[in-house]
C-alpha positions in Angstrom: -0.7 14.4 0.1 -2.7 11.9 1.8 -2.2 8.9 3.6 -3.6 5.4 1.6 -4.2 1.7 2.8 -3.7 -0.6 -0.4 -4.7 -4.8 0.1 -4.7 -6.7 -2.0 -5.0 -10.8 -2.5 -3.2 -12.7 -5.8 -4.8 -15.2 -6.8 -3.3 -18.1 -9.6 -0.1 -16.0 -10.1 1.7 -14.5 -7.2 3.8 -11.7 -9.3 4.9 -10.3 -6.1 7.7 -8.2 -6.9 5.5 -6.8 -9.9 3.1 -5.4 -7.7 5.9 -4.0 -5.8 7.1 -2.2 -9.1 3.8 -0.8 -9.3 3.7 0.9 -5.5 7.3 1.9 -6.1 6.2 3.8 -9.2 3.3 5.0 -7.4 4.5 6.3 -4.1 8.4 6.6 -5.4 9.9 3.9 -3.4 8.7 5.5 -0.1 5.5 3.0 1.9 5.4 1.0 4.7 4.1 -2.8 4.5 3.2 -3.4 8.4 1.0 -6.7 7.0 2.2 -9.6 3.9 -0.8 -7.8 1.8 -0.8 -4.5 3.1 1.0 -1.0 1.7 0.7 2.1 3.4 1.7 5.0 1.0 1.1 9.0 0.4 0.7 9.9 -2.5 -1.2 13.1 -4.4 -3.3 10.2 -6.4 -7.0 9.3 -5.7 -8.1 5.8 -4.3 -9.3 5.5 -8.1 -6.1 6.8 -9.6 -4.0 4.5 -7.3 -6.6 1.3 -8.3 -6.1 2.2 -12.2 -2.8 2.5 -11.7 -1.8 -0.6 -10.0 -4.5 -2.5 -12.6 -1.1 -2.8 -15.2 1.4 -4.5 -12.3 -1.5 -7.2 -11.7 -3.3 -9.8 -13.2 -6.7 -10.3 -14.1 -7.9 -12.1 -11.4 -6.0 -10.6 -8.9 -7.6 -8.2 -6.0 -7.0 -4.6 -5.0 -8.1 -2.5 -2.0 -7.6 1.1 -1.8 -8.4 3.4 1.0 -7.9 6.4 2.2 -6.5 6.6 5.7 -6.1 8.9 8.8 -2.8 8.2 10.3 -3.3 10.5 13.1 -6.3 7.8 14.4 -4.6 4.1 14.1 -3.6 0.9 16.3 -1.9 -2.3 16.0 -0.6 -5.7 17.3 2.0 -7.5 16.6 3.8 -5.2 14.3 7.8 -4.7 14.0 8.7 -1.8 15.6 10.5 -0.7 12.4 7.1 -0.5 10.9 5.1 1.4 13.7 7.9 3.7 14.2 7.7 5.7 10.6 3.6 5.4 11.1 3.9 7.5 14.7 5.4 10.0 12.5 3.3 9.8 9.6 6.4 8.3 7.9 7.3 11.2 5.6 
């Protein structure tokens, strides 16, 4: 499995918890959100696979980012603890 960065921006409508539907399908309930439109998940999917995917939980208009990512090369500032701790670790 690999590790995946997924943005995203919603534009007119802000179905929030319908995007989150969508990365709970995707990564089984199991990501980390260390930013407000930020997931971190693994999953056996491709960036294109997760972008399809998430296409249905979103509008239109709306944005999506997906990128494969190397947790064992990574920073941050300012995040909660609870986040950072699970990303040391490589969260699952």
């Amino acid at each position: 499995m690999a590790a995946y960065s997924i943005t995203y921006d919603l534009h007119k409508i802000k179905n929030y918890a319908r995007l989150q539907e969508g990365i709970d399908a995707l990564s089984g309930t199991i990501w980390v959100k260390p930013t407000l439109s930020q997931f971190i998940v693994k999953t056996t999917y491709t960036s294109s696979q997760i972008r399809d995917f998430l296409k249905s939980y979103v509008d239109h208009d709306d944005t999506i980012f997906v990128a494969k990512i190397d947790l064992n090369d990574w920073a941050s500032y300012n995040v909660e603890q609870k986040l950072v701790d699970p990303l040391k670790t490589a969260f699952f």
